[in-house]
C-alpha positions, 0 to 999 in steps of 0.5 A: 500500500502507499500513501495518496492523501494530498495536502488540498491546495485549492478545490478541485474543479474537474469532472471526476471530483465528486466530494471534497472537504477542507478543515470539516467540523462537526461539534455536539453539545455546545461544542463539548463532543467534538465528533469531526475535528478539521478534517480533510480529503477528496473523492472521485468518481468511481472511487470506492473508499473504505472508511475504518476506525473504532467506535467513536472515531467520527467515521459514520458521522462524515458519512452523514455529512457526505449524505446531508443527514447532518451539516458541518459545524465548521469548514467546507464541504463539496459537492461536484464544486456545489457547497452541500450545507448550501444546496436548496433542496437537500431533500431533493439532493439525497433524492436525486444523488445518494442512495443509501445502505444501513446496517438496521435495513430500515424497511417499512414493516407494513409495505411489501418488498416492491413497495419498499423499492417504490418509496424514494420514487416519490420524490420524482416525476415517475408514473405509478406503472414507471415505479412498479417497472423499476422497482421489478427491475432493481428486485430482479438485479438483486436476485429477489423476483421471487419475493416481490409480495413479501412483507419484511417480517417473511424475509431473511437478514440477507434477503431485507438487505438485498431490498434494502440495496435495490431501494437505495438504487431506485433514483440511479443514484452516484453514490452509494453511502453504506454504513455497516451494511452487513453489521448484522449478517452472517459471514455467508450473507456477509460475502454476498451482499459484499459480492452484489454491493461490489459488483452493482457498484461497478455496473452502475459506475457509481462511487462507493464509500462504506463505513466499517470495522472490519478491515477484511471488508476494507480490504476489497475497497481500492482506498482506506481512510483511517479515523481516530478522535475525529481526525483522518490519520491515514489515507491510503491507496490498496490493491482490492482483494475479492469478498 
């Protein structure tokens, strides 16, 4: 492995610039838990970053950031050269750019498998047939099209995820921002859903950044990004290994 990180000099303007950051706080309590702590990178398109640290380093709090589930408490933060606390429609930012996976799945109980997928279609134009076809489609994709009526209780860990995945695809999304996504999977549902999150990534040509703590998972990524005391402490370019 070698060393990538790159003082930033000034923001990138270029077409592959997809996230970039200089001195990114994120400050809770009146400014007694500091979560991020000035931090800086770039993402390009096409990337697929693994996120590593332990509990507390502030890594699912950047991936909020990247999201707008959460804004900065300090510095700056871009997108594709847009300021992300400055957009005027986060909503229709996460819409439009982000899809995302969560460990906890986040299914609406009472809605089946192909409801679930429809739901982030609402924030579009799309017809209600164009929503059902897409969402067959991407149940399809993901080896389910034969658990299209199928409430999540009926589902295995590995299969909610799977929905979980497709749904997150549903807008055609640039990035995917997973964090832990297979934090409460076995190992053999572990290497499938990491298999089918790879692989889709690369069909789709979309960036990846995955939260973890499990440096095997970080592994197949082609850059880590090390966080300890909501500061990155290394940054560094590796080979993939296979899932």
């Amino acid at each position: 492995m070698k060393d990538t990180a790159v003082p930033l000099s000034g923001f990138c303007a270029t077409h592959d610039c997809v996230f970039e950051a200089k001195g990114l706080k994120k400050e809770f309590d009146d400014g007694r838990v500091q979560a991020l702590r000035g931090v800086d990178f770039r993402i390009t398109h096409g990337d697929f970053v693994a996120v590593i640290g332990p509990s507390g380093c502030g890594k699912t709090t950047l991936l909020q950031m990247l999201g707008l589930l959460d804004v900065p408490s300090g510095g700056i933060l871009q997108y594709r050269g847009s300021s992300l606390p400055d957009l005027p429609d986060p909503s229709a930012y996460r819409a439009r750019e982000i899809g995302f996976i969560f460990q906890a799945f986040h299914l609406l109980p009472t809605f089946t498998a192909l409801e679930n997928v429809q739901i982030p279609m609402f924030e579009t134009e799309m017809t209600a047939a164009d929503r059902k076809d897409r969402a067959i489609e991407l149940l399809k994709s993901v080896g389910l099209e034969h658990r299209l009526d199928h409430f999540p209780a009926k589902l295995s860990g590995g299969e909610r995820q799977r929905v979980a995945i497709a749904r997150s695809l549903a807008n055609g999304p640039s990035v995917l921002l997973a964090d832990e996504p297979t934090g409460n999977l076995d190992s053999e549902n572990t290497k499938h859903i990491l298999e089918l999150i790879i692989r889709l990534r690369r069909e789709q040509d979309m960036t990846l950044v995955l939260v973890t703590h499990d440096l095997n998972i970080a592994r197949m990524a082609s850059r880590t990004i090390q966080m300890k005391d909501g500061l990155i402490v290394s940054d560094l370019e590796t080979t993939p290994t296979a899932p």
